[in-house]
C-alpha positions as CSV (number, residue, x, y, z in Angstrom):
1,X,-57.0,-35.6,3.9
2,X,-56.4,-32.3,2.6
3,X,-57.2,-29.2,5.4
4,X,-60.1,-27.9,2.9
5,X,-61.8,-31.5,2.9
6,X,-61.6,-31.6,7.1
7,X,-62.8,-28.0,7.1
8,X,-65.7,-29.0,4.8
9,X,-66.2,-31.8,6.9
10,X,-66.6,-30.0,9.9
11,X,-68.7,-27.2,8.8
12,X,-71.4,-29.9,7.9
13,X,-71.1,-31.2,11.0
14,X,-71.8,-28.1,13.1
15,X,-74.4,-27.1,10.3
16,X,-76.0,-30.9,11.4
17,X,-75.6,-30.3,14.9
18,X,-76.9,-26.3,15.4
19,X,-80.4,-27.7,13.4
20,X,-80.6,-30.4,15.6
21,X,-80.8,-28.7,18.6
22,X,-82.8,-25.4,17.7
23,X,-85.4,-26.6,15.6
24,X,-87.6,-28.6,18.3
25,X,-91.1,-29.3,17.8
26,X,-94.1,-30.0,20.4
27,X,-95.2,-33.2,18.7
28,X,-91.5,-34.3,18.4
29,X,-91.1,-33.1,22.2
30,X,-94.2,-35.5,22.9
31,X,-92.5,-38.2,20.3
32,X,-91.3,-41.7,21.1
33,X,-88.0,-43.5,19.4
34,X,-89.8,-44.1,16.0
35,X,-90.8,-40.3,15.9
36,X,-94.4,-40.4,16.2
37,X,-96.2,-40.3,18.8
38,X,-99.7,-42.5,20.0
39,X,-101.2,-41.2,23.2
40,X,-104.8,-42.1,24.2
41,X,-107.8,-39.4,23.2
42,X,-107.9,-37.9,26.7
43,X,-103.7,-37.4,26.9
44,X,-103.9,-35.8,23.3
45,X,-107.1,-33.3,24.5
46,X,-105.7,-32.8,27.6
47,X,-101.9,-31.9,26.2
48,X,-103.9,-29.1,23.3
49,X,-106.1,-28.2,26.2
50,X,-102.7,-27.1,28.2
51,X,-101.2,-25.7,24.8
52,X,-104.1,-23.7,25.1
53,X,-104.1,-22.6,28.2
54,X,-100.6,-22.4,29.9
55,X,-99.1,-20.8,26.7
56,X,-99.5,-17.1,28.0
57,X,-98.7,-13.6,26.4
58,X,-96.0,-11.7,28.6
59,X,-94.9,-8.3,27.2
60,X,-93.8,-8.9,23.8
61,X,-93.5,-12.3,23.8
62,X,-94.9,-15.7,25.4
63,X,-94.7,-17.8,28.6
64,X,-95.8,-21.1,29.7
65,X,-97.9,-21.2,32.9
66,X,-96.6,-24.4,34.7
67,X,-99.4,-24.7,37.1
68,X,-101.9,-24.6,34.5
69,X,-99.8,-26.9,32.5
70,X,-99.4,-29.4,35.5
71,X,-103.3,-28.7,36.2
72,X,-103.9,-30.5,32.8
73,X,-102.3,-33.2,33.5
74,X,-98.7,-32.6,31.8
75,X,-95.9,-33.9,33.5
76,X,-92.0,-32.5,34.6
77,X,-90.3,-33.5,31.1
78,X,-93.7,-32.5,28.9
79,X,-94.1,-28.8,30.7
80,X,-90.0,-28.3,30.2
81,X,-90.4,-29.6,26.2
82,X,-93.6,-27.4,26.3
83,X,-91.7,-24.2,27.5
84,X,-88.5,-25.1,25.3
85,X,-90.8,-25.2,22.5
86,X,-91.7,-21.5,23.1
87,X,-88.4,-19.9,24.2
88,X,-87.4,-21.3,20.7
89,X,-90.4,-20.5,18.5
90,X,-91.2,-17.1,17.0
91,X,-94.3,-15.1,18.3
92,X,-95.8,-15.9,14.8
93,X,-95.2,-19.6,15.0
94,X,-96.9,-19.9,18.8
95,X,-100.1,-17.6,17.7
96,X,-100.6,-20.4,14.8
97,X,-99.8,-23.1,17.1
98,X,-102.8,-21.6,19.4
99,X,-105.4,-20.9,16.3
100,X,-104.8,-24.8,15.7
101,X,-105.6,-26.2,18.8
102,X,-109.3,-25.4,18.9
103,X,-109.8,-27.3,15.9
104,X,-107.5,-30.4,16.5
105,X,-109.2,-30.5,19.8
106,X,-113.0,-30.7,17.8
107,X,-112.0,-33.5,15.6
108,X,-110.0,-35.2,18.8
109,X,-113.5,-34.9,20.5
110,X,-115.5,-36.4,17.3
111,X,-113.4,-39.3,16.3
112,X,-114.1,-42.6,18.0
113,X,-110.6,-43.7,18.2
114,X,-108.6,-44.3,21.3
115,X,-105.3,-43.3,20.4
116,X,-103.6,-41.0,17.6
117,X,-100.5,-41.5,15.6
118,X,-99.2,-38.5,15.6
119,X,-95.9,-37.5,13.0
120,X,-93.3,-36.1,14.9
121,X,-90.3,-33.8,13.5
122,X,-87.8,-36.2,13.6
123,X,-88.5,-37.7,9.8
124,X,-88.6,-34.1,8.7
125,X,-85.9,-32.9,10.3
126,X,-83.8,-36.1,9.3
127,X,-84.7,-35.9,5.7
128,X,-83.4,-32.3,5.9
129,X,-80.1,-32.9,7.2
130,X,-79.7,-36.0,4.9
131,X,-80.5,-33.2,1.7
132,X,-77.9,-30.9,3.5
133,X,-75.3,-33.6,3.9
134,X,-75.6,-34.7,0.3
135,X,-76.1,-31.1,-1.4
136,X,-72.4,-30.5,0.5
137,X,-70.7,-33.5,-0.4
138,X,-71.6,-32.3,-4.2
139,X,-70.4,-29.2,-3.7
140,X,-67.4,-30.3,-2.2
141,X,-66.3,-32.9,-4.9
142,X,-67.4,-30.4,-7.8
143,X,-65.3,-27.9,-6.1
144,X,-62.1,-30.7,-5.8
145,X,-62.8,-31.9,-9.3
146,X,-62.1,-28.9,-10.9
147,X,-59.3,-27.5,-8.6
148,X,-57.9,-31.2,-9.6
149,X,-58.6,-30.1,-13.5
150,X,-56.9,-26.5,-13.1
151,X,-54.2,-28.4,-11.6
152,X,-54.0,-31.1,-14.7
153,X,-54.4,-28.2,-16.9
154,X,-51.7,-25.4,-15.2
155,X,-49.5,-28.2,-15.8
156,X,-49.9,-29.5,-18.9
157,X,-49.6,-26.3,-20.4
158,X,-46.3,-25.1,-18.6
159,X,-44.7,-28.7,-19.8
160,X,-45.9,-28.0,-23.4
161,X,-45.1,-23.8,-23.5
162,X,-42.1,-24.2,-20.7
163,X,-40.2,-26.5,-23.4
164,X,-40.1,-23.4,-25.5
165,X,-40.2,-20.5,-23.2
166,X,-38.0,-19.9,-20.5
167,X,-39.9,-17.4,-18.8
168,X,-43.2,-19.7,-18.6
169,X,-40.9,-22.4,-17.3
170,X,-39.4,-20.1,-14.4
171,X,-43.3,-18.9,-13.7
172,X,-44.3,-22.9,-13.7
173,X,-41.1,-23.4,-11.3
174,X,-42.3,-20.5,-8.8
175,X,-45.6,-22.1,-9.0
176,X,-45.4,-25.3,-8.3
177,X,-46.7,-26.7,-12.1
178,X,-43.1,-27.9,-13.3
């Protein structure tokens, strides 16, 4: 395997890796195996109701209140998810996460289910990386396709012109082509 190939290789790999880890969601956070999540209707009011009210502004940016958060009801692992999901999200992102809850929390209140389904991040964030992967491995086999056809071609010519020419031979030697 050629050292552009590994280096190709490698690249996507890290690409893969770095969104993995810095593009975490609160629902995914919350999310089982299969990526969604079903919680009973008092879990899923009481988790917006700490979203609500443990995500505080500090300075410039936000901060998660853990003893609000523990007050409704979220556990060790939920309030760390909870406060990773901030430190990673833009100020924009957490103010439109906050104008949301009210209104989640209205319909949670009105619908007569027990539970919600709730899509995580995972099939998103999968379906991404699998368009990544497969947008590079084009790129990389269009970009060895034609280096293979300059190759082809760089050498057909100096075997037809190096015949003839003993200067375009001596250039195809230097190069590699003869």
């Amino acid at each position: 395997m050629s050292k552009r190939i590994v280096s190709i290789v490698a690249t996507v790999l890290s690409f893969m890796l770095f969104l993995a880890f810095t593009m975490p969601s609160v629902s995914y956070a919350f999310a089982s195996s299969k990526g969604t999540l079903s919680v009973e209707n008092e879990k899923y009011i009481a988790i917006l109701d700490a979203l609500e009210n443990s995500i505080v502004k500090k300075g410039s940016g936000y901060d998660v209140d853990t003893k609000v958060a523990q007050d409704f009801g979220l556990n060790a692992i939920e309030i760390t998810n909870l406060k990773e999901f901030v430190e990673s999200s833009s100020n924009q992102q957490i103010e439109k996460t906050l104008k949301e809850v009210p209104q989640a929390k209205e319909q949670a209140k009105k619908e007569k289910t027990t539970t919600f389904e709730i899509a995580g991040f995972k099939e998103k964030l999968t379906a991404a990386m699998y368009a990544v992967f497969v947008t590079l491995c084009g790129v990389t086999l269009a970009q060895q396709f034609i280096s293979d056809m300059y190759e082809y071609g760089a050498y057909k010519a100096c075997h037809a012109l190096g015949k003839k020419h003993k200067s375009i031979k001596e250039a195809c030697k230097i190069t590699g082509h003869w």
